[in-house]
N, C-alpha and C positions, 0 to 999 in steps of 0.2 A: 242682465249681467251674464256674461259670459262663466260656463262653467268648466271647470278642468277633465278635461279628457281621462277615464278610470285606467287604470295602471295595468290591465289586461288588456287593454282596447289597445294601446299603444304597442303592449308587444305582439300583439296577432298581429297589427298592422308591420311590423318592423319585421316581422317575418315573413310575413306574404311578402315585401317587397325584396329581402332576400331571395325568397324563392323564386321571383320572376327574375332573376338576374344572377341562374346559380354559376352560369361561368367567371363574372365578375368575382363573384363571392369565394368561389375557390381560391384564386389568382391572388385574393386580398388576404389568403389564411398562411399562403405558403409562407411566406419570411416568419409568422407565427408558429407553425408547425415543424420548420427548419429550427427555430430558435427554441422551443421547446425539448425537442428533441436531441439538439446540440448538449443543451443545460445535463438535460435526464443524463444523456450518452459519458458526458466528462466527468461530472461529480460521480457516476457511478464506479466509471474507472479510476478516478481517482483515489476514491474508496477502496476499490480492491485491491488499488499498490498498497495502500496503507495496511490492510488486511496482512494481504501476503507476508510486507514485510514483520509485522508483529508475530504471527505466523511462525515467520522460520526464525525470528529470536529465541521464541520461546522454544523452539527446537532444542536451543545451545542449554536447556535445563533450568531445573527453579530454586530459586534463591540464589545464584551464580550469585561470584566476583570474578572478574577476571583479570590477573597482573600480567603487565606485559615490561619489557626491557623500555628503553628510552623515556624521552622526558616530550607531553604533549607536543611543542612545539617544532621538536625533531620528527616528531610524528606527522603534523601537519605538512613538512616540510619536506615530505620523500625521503629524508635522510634515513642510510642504511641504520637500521636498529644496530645499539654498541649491545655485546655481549656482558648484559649486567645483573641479569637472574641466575642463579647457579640452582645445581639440586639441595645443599644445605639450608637456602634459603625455605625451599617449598617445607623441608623440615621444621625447620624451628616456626612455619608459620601452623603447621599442625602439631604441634607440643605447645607454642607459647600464648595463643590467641586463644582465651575462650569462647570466644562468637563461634569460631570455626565449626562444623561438622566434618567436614571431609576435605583433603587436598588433592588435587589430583596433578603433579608436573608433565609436561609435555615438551618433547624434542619431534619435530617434525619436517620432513624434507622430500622432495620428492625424489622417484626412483623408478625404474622399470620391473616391475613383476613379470615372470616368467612361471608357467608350467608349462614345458613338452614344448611344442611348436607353437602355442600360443604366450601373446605377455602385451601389457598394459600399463603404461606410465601412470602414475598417480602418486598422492602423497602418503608416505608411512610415518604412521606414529611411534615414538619410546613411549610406552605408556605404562601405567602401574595399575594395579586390582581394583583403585578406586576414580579410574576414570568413567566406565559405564552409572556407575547411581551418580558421580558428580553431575555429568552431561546427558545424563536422562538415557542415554544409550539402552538397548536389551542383546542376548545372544540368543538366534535363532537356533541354533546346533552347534551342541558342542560345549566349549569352556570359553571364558577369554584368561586375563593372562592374570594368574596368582603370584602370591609373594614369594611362591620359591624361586618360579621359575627369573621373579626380578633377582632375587641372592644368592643365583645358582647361574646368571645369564643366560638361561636358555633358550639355541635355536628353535624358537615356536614362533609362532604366524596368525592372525584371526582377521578373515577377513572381510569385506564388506560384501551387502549381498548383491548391488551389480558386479564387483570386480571375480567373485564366485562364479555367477554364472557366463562371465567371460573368460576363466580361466577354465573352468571346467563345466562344460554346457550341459554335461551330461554325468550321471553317477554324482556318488559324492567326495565331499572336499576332504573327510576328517580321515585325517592322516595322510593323504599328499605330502610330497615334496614341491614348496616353490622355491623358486631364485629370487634374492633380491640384491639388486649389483650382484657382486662374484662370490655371495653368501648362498647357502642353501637351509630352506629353512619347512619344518614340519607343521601342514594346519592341525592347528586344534580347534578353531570353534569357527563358524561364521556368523555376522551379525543381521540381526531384524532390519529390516528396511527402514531408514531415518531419512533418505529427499537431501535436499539441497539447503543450505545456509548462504545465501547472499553469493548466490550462483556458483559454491562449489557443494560438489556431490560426494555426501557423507558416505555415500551407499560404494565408491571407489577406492575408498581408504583398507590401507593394512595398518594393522598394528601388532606391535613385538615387545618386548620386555624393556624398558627405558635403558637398561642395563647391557643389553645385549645390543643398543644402536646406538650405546659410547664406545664400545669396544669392538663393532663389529662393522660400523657403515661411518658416524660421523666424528668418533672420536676425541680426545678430552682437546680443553684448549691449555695451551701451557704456561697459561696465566690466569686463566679464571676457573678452569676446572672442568668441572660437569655443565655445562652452560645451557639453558634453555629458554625455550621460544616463550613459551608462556606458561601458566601456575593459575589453572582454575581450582577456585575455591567455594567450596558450599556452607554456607550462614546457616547455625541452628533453627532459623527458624526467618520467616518474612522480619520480624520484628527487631534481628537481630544482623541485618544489612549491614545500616549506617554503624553499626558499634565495632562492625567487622571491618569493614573498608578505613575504619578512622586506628583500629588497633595495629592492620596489617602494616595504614602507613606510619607508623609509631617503631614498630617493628623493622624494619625495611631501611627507614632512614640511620636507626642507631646502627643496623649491621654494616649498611655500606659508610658511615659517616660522615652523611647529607650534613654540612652547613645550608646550603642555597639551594639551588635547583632538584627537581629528584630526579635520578638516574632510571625511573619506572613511573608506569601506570595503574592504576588500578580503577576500573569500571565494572558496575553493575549491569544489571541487565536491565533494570528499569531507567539509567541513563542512556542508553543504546535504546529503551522505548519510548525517551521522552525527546531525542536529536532523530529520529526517525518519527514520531509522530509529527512533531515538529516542520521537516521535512516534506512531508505527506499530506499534512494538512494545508500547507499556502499551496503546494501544486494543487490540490482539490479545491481549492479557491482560486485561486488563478484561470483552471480550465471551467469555475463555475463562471468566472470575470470574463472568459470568451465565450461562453453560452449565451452569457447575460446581455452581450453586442452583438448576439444575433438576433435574440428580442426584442433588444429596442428599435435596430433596423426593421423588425417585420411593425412595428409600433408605428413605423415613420410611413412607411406603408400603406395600412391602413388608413393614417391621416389623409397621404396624398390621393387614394382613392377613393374616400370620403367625399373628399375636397371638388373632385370632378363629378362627382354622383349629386353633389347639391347642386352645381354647376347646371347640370342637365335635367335635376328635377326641379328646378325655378319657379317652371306652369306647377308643377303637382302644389308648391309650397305657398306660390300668390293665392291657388283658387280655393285652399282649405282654409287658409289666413280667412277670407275673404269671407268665405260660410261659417265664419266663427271661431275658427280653431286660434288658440293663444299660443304668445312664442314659447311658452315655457313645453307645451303641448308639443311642437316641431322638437324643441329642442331633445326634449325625451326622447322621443321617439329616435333620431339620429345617434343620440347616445347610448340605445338599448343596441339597436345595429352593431353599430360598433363591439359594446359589449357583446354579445353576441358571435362576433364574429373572432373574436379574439378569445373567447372562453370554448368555442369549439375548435378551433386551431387550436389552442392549448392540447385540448384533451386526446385531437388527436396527436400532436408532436411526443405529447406524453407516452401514449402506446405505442408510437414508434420509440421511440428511446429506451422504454420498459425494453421491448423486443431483442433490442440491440446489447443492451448491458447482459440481460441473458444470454444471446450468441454468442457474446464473450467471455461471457463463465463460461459455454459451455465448449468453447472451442478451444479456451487457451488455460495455460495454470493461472491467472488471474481470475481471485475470486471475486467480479464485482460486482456490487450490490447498490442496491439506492434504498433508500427508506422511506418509509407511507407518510412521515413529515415532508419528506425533502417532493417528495410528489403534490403534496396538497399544496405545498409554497408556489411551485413551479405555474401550477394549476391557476394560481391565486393570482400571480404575477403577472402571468399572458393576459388574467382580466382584468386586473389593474391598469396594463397599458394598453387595450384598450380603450378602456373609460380615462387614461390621461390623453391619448392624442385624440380620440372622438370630442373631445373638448372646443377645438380650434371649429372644424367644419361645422360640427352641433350648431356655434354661437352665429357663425355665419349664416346656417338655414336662417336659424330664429329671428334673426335682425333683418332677417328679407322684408321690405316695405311692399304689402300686397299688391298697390296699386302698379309700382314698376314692375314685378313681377307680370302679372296681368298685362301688360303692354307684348310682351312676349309672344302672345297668344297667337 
């Protein structure tokens, strides 16, 4: 009775016959190595969109709310925002809401800044004392802007610390005169470095007294008043979001006299984390969905390359048949090949792609990453479809009738 080939014998054997055929063998990893590396390369950048963007939300500070004028749908819709926040509103949402912490209203618009023979388009804020702790902000030198200088409109200035050091590259800022339109206006502070929010740059912005840019740059409307852009809000505490965002819209609807639609928005930060993770995660599936058909091409591959290597080892498979060897014995064997050759194409497409995701951290602001799961999967999968198309050519060796084989000879 024939006895079963030991499960070391088969793979020394399944590697020597790699090894006499390393050019073959290469040729048979690349669609493997490619598709590995594809997988590694997309999911990790797709991660690092995902990163980044979480990233620069949290930029905009903790525990946000943020109200805006219009009503979703006009928002979806390009439609110009109607002028339907005023500054009494940001009031009565910090006297009458107890979730609140802090309100901070915002009028913003862009403008040309001027010092001397230099000056810099960018946007300036109306801002009040409590926009820095609302929006996480700090002031690197200097002051930002107190409540006198909001009840007293005072020409003062604080500004960002790119726009600083392209106003004044050199010496310092505090106490300059800049221009802003056909204002002139005195710095007092400039701000810590803050980066980019969803590719604009925090670090170019001026801001002045919300007081001093009704009266001085964009002036009241003569219908609604003091009108502004937006009304971020800080929640006591994580816990006190939803009670916040449900009171402000309680609030908001009785002052403007919403029967139906509301004339505003109001969104969190963890909404803006959950339509961006959202977002972030089908692209990092999707571009794992085009890795994953590079894989199975290098899958198909293999098979076809299998498929001619039985073809041509015929005599090797009639004359072991022949001296004993059982088809489950061939079969093995062709199947460790296979495995084999797709579990080393794996690992290398994996360190090329490791390589690659680092080059792109380290080349670009995308910070992206892959994870030692998402590695072991990718690892796991190149040897899976190995051992699924090694399947076809395997059963074909095995099925060889020694005796036709042998005619070969």
């Amino acid at each position: 009775m024939n006895r079963r080939m030991p499960a070391t014998e088969t793979v020394r054997m399944a590697l020597s016959t790699l090894r006499s055929n390393r050019l073959r063998s290469l040729l048979t990893m690349v669609g493997i190595v490619i598709g590995n590396a594809s997988v590694i390369t997309l999911v990790g950048v797709g991660r690092g969109a995902q990163l980044l963007a979480e990233g620069q939300l949290n930029n905009l500070g903790a525990n946000v709310l943020f109200v805006v004028p219009g009503n979703t749908n006009a928002r979806r819709q390009g439609v110009t925002r109607p002028k339907t926040l005023v500054l009494e509103d940001a009031e009565a949402i910090a006297t009458q809401v107890p979730s609140v912490k802090r309100v901070a209203p915002v009028i913003n618009t862009n403008q040309v800044v001027q010092a001397g023979a230099r000056s810099s388009t960018g946007a300036v804020f109306g801002a009040t004392s409590e926009f820095p702790p609302v929006r996480g902000f700090d002031v690197a030198k200097g002051r930002f802007i107190n409540a006198k200088d909001v009840a007293g409109a005072k020409a003062i200035a604080v500004l960002g610390s790119d726009l600083r050091t392209k106003l004044f590259p050199t010496g310092s800022a505090i106490g300059q005169q800049v221009r802003i339109g056909n204002q002139s206006f005195e710095v007092v502070g400039v701000m810590a470095p803050k980066g980019a929010v969803f590719g604009s740059n925090q670090d170019e912005n001026t801001y002045i007294p919300i007081t001093t840019m009704v009266n001085r740059i964009t002036g009241r409307d003569p219908i609604y008043g003091i009108s502004l852009n937006s009304i971020s809000v800080e929640a006591r505490d994580e816990n006190s979001i939803n009670a916040a965002s449900f009171q402000i819209n309680n609030l908001l609807r009785q002052r403007h006299r919403i029967l139906r639609d509301d004339d505003f928005v109001v969104r969190s930060q963890k909404d803006a984390l959950t339509i961006v993770g959202t977002i972030t995660g089908g692209l990092t599936l999707m571009l794992g969905a085009i890795g994953g058909i590079s894989l199975l091409v290098g899958g198909i591959g293999i098979m076809n390359i299998m498929l001619v290597s039985v073809s041509e080892r015929t005599e090797e498979i009639g004359l072991r048949k022949a001296l004993g060897a059982r088809s489950g014995d061939v079969l093995q064997q062709f199947l460790v090949e296979s495995l084999v050759l797709a579990s080393l194409g794996g690992a290398i497409g994996t360190l090329a792609g490791l390589g690659t995701v680092s080059l792109v951290a380290a080349v670009t602001p995308l910070p992206a990453t892959i994870g030692a799961t998402m590695v072991v999967v990718t690892v796991g999968l190149s040897g899976s479809i190995g051992l699924f198309f090694g399947v076809v050519p395997a059963r074909r060796a095995a099925k060889l009738d020694p005796i036709v084989a042998l005619r070969s000879l």
